[in-house]
Each structure stands twice: as C-alpha cells, then as structure tokens.
Residue frames as qw, qx, qy, qz and C-alpha x, y, z in Angstrom:
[[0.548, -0.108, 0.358, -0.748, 3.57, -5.37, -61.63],
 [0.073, 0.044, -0.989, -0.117, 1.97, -8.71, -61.30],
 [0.557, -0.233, -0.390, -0.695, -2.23, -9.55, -61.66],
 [0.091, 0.034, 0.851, -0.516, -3.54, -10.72, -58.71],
 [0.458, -0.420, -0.644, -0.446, -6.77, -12.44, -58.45],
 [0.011, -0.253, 0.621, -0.742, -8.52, -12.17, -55.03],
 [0.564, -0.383, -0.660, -0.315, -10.79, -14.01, -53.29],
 [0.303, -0.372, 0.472, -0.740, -12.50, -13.85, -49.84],
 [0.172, 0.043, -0.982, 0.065, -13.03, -16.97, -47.75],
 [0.583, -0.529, -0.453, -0.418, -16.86, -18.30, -46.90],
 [0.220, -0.189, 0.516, -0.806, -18.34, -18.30, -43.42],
 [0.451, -0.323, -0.830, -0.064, -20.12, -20.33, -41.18],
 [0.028, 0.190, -0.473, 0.860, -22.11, -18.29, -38.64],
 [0.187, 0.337, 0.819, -0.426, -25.10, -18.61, -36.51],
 [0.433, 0.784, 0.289, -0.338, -28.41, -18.25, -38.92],
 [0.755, 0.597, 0.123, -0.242, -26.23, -18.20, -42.02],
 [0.734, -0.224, 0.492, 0.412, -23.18, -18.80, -44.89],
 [0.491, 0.780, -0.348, -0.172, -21.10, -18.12, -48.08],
 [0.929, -0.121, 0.209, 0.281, -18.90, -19.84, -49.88],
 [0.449, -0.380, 0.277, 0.759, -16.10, -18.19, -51.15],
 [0.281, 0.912, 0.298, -0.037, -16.53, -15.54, -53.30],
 [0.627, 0.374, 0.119, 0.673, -14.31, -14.03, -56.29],
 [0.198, -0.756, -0.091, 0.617, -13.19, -10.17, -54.77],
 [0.660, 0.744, 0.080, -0.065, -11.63, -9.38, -58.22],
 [0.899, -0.030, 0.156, 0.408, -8.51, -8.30, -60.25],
 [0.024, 0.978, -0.198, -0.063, -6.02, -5.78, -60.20],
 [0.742, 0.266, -0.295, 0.540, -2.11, -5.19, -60.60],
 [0.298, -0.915, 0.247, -0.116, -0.20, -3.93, -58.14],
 [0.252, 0.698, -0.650, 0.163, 3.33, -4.80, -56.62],
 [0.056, 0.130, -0.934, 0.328, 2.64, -7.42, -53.91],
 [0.283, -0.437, -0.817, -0.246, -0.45, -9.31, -53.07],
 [0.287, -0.479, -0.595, 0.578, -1.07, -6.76, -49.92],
 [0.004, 0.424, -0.034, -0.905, -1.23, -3.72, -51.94],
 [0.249, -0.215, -0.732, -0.596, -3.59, -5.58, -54.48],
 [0.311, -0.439, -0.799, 0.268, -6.01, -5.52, -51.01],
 [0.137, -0.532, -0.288, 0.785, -5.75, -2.23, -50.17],
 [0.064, 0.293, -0.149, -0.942, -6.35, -1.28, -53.59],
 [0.290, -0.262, -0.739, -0.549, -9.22, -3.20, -54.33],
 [0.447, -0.569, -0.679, -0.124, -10.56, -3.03, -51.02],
 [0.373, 0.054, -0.281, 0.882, -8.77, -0.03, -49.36],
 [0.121, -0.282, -0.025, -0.952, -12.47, 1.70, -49.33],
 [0.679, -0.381, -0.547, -0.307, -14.55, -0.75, -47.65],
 [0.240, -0.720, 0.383, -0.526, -14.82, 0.46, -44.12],
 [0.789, -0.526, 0.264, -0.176, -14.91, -2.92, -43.27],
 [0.867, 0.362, -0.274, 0.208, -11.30, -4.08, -44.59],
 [0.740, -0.589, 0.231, 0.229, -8.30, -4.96, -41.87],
 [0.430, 0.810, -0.384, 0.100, -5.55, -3.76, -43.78],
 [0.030, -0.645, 0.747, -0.158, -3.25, -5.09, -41.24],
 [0.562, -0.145, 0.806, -0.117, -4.78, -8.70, -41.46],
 [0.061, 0.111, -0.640, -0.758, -6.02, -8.56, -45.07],
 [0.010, -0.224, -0.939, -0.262, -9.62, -9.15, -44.25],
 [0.225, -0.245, -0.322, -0.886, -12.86, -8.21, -44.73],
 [0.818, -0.374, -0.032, -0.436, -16.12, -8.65, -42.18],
 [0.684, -0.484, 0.445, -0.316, -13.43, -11.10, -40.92],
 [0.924, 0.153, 0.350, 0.006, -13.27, -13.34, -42.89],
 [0.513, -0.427, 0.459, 0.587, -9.53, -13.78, -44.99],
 [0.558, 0.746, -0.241, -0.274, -8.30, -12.66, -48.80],
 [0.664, -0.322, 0.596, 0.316, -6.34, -14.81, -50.45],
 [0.205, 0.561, -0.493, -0.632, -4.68, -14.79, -53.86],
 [0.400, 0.136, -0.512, -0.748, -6.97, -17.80, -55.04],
 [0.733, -0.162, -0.463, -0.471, -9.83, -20.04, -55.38],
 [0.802, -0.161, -0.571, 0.073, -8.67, -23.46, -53.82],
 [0.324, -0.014, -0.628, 0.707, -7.09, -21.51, -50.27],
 [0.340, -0.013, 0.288, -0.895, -9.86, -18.92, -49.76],
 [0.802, -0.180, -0.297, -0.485, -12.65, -22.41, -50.26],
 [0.341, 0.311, -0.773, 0.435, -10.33, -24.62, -47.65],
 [0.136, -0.035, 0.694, -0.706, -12.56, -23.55, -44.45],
 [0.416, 0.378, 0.547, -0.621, -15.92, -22.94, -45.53],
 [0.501, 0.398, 0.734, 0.229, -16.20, -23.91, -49.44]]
C-alpha cells in the first residue's frame, strides 16, 4: 500500500473563494481508492470524477493550487 496525500483544488465563484486545501492522508492501493476512502462519505464526493462540491482531488499541493491557488 502506498500513502497518499490529498488535496482539493480552490475555487473562484460568484461572492466567494478558497485556495486549496489539504483533504488528508491515508493508504490504500491506488490514488482513487485513497478518495473513496477518505471521502467515500461525503454526500457530496463524485467518485467517478474524484471530486468534491466540484471542485478536483489531487495527490498534491502544487497540481490541486494550479487553477485557483
């Protein structure tokens, strides 16, 4: 099993923002199943696009700050 960090990319919507933001860390077998099990209960996670309110996961820092810091 391999440690996966996870992060979730910022947003730029009318009236407000985030910048990326650390999701956390788990092991699992592939970076998709490190989603599901860190976020597999959050009614708003896309399992089949890995994301969350929309907005992507990514397996660190410097891709999931790319769009929106």
């Amino acid at each position: 099993m391999t440690k996966y960090n996870i992060w979730m990319e910022g947003y730029r919507i009318t009236g407000g923002s985030a910048p990326a933001t650390f999701v956390g860390e788990i092991e699992a077998d592939s970076f998709s199943e490190a989603c599901v099990k860190l976020c597999g209960n959050d009614p708003n996670f896309n399992k089949d696009n890995l994301t969350v309110w929309g907005c992507g996961l990514f397996d660190n820092e410097k891709r999931a700050r790319r769009l929106f810091g």
